[in-house]
C-alpha positions as CSV (number, residue, x, y, z in Angstrom):
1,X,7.8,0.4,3.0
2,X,10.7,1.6,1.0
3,X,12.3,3.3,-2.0
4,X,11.4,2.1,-5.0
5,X,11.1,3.6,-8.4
6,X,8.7,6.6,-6.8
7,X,7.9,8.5,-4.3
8,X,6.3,6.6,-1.3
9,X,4.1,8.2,1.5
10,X,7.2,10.1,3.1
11,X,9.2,11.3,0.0
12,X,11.3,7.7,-0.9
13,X,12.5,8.4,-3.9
14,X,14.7,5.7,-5.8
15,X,15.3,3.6,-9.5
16,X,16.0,0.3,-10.3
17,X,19.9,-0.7,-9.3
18,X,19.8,1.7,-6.5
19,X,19.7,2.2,-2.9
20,X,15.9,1.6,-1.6
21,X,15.9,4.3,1.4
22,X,12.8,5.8,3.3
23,X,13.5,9.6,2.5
24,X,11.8,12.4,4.5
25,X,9.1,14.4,3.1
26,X,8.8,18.4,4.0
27,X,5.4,18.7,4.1
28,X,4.3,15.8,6.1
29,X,3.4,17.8,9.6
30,X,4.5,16.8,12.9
31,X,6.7,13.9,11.6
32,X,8.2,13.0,15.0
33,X,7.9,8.9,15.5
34,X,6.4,6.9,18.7
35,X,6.5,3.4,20.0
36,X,6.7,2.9,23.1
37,X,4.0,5.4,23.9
38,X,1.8,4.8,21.0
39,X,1.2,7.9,18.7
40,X,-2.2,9.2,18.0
41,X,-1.4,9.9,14.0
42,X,0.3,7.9,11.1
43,X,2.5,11.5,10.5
44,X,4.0,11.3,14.4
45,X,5.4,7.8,13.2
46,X,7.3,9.5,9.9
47,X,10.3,10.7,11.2
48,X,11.6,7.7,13.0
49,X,10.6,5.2,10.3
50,X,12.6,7.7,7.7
51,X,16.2,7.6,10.5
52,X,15.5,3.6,11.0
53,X,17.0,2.8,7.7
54,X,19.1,5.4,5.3
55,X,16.8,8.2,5.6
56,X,17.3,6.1,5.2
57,X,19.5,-7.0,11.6
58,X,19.3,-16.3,13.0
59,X,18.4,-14.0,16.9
60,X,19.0,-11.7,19.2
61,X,22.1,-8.9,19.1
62,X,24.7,-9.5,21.6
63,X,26.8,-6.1,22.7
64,X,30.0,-7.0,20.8
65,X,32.4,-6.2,23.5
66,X,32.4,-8.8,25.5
67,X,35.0,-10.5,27.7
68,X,38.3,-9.1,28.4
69,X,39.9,-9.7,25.2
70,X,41.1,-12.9,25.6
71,X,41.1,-15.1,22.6
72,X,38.7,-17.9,24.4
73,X,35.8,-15.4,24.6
74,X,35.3,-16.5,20.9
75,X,33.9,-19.6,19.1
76,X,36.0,-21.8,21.2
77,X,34.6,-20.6,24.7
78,X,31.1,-21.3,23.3
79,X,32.0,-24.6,22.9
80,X,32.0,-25.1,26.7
81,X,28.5,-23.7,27.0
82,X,25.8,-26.3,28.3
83,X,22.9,-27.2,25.1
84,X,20.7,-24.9,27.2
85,X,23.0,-21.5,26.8
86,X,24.5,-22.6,23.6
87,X,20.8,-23.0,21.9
88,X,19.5,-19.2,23.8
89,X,19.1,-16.9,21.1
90,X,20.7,-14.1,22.9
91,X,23.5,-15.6,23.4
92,X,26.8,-14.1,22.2
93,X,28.1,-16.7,19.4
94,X,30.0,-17.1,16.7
95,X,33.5,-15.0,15.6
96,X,34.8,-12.2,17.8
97,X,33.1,-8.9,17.0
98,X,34.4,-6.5,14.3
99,X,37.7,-4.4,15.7
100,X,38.1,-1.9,12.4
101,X,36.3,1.3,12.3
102,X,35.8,3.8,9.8
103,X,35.0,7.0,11.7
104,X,32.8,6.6,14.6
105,X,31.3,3.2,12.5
106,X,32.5,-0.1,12.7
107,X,33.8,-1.6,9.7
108,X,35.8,-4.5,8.0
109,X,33.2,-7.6,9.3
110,X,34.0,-11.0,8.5
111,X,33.0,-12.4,5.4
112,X,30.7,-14.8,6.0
113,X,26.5,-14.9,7.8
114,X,27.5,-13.6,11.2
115,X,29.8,-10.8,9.4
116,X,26.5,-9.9,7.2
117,X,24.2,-9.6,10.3
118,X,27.1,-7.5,12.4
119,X,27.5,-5.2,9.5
120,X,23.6,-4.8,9.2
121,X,23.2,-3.9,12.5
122,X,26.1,-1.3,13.0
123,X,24.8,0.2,9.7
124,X,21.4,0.5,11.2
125,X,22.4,2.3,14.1
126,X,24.5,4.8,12.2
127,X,21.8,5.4,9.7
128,X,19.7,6.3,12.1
129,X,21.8,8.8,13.8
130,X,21.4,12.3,14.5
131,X,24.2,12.7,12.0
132,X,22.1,12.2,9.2
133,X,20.8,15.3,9.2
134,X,23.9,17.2,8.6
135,X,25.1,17.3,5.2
136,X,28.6,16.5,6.0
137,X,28.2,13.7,8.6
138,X,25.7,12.0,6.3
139,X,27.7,12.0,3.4
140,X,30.9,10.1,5.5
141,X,27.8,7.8,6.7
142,X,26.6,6.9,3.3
143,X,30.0,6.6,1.9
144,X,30.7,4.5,4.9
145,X,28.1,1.7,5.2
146,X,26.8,1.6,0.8
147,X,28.4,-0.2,-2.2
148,X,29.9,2.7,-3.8
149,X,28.0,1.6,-6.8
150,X,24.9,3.6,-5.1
151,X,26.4,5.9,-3.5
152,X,26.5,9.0,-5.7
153,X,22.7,8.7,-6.2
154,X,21.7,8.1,-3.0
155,X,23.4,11.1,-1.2
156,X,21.7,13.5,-4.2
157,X,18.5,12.5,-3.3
158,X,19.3,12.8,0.3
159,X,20.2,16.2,-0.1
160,X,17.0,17.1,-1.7
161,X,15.3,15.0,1.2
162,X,16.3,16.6,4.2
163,X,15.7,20.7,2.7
164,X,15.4,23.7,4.9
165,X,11.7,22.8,5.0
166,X,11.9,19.5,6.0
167,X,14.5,20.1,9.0
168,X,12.2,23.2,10.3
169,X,9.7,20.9,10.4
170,X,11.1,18.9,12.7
171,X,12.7,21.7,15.1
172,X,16.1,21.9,13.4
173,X,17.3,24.6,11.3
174,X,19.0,24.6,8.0
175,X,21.7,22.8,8.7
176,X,20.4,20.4,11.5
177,X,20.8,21.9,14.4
178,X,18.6,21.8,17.1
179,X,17.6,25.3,18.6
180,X,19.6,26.8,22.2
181,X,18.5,24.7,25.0
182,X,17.1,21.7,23.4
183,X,18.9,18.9,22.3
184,X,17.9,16.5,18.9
185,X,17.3,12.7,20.1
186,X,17.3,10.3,16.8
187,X,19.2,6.6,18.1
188,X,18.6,3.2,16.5
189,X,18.5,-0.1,18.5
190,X,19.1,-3.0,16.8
191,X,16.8,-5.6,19.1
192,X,17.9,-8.7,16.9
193,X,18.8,-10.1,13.6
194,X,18.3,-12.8,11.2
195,X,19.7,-13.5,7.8
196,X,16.9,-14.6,4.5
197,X,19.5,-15.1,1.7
198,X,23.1,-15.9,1.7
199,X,25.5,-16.6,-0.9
200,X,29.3,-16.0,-1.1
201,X,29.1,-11.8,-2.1
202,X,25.6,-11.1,-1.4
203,X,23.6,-11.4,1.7
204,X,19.5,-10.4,3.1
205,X,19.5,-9.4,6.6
206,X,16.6,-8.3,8.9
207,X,17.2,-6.2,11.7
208,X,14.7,-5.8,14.4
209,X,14.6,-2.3,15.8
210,X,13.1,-0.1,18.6
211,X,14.4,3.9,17.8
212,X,14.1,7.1,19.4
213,X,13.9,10.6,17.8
214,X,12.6,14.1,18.6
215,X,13.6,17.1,20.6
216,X,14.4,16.8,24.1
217,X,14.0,20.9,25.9
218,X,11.7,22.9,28.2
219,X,8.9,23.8,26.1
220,X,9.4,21.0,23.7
221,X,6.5,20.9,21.3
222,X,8.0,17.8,19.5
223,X,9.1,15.6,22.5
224,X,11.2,12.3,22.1
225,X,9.1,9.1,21.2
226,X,10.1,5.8,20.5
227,X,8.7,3.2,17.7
228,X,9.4,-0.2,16.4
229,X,10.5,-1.3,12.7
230,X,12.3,-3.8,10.6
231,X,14.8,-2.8,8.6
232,X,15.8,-5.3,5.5
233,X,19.1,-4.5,3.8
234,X,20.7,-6.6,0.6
235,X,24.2,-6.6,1.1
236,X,27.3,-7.2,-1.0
237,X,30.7,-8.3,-0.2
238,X,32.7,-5.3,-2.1
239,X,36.1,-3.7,-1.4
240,X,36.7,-6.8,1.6
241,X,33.5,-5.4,3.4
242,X,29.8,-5.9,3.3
243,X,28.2,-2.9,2.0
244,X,24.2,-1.6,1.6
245,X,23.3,-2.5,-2.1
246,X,19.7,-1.7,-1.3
247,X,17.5,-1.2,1.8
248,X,14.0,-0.7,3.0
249,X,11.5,-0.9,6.4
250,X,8.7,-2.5,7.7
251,X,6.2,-1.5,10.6
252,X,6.7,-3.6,13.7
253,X,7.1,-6.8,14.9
254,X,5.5,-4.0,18.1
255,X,5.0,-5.1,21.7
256,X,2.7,-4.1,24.3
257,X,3.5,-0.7,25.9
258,X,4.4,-1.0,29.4
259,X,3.1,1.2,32.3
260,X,6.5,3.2,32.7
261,X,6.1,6.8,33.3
262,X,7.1,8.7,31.0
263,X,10.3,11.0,31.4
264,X,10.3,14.5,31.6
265,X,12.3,16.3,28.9
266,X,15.5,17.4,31.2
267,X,16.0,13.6,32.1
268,X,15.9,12.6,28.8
269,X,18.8,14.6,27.4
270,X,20.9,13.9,30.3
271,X,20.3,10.1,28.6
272,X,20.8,10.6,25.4
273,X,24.1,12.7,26.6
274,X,25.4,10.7,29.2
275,X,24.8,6.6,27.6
276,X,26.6,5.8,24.7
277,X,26.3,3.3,22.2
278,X,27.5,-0.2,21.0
279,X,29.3,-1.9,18.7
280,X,26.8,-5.0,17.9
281,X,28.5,-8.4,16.7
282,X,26.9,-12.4,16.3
């Protein structure tokens, strides 16, 4: 699913040359997303499939921060793994992780296949932030992780995306703020990532994601649930960065639920409080 040249089944809205992003619609009922405890209803899955790409990446993500910062956690300390760790595909490999930041998101990757997949990934997770749905935040976001050849038409149809009447459908108010005593859960995890296409300035990447979203509160009528997606993004080496040319999302690839109780509400703010994210890096 993505944003094409009209509107898809949650609002996408988009034109040839642009930025393919999942919008959100404000009419689309309860639009809070599940995975992990499957949802009853197509709608309960909208939200989180819109915050998985812009509302809206070869293996598996290693946490970027590894090692104590000496120089032979990089490619020359993989060269002393054994075939059998060398070959896992959640292995940390390649160049050491990204060390610029633009904001609270990581910028200035390396210009080649493991550069495209790291800047995929961080871009996921900060397009599928809570800040998106905050005018301000979401335009630093945009600017941030998009070729500024998109940019401008992306955030206006953004802007018309998330309206008063979308965000009160989803428990927030007008400007995205989650009601006294509740606290708004929407966090992207990037599971792994692959690259399609790659050439010197442009580059495909998948990035296989499990998110969260809805409100965490006594009384919660729109609790947090989790789901799975894919998130493709076309990128394009501009300004000594790789930046979102266009992106869209895919259902799945979803596992088997498990038998974990589910949290109550309380416990899950205190999570989404007190863990903080990563930086991701090949």
């Amino acid at each position: 699913m993505s944003l094409g040249d009209e509107h898809d089944g949650f609002g996408g809205v988009g034109g040839s040359g642009q930025t393919r992003t999942r919008l959100p619609e404000g009419g689309s009922g309860d639009v809070h997303g599940g995975g992990a405890r499957r949802p009853p209803t197509r709608s309960s899955r909208s939200l989180i499939t819109v915050v998985g790409v812009v509302v809206l990446l070869i293996a598996a993500i290693a946490f970027a921060n590894r090692g104590d910062g000496d120089p032979t956690d990089g490619p020359a300390a993989s060269q002393g793994k054994s075939p059998a760790d060398a070959g896992a595909p959640t292995s940390a490999t390649g160049v050491r992780p990204v060390t610029g930041r633009t904001g609270e998101i990581p910028t200035g990757f390396a210009h080649d296949e493991q550069g495209a997949q790291s800047a995929a990934s961080n871009y996921a997770v900060a397009l599928g932030s809570v800040d998106m749905f905050q005018a301000g935040p979401r335009q630093a976001i945009v600017e941030t992780t998009h070729d500024p050849a998109v940019v401008s038409g992306l955030l206006k149809r953004l802007d018309e995306s998330y309206s008063p009447g979308f965000l009160a459908n989803i428990g927030l108010d007008a400007n995205g703020t989650a009601p006294t005593g509740m606290t708004f859960v929407s966090r992207t995890v990037p599971v792994g990532a692959k690259v399609r296409e790659f050439t010197a300035d442009s580059a495909t990447v998948d990035v296989w994601c499990t998110g969260l979203v809805g409100l965490a509160g006594e009384g919660s009528t729109k609790p947090v649930t989790s789901n799975w997606f894919t998130i493709t993004q076309k990128l394009r080496w501009v300004e000594n960065d790789w930046k979102i040319v266009t992106s869209e999302q895919t259902e799945g690839p979803t596992p088997v639920n498990g038998d974990n109780r589910a949290s109550v509400a309380d416990e899950i703010a205190e999570a989404v409080e007190g863990y903080g994210g990563f930086t991701y890096a090949r």
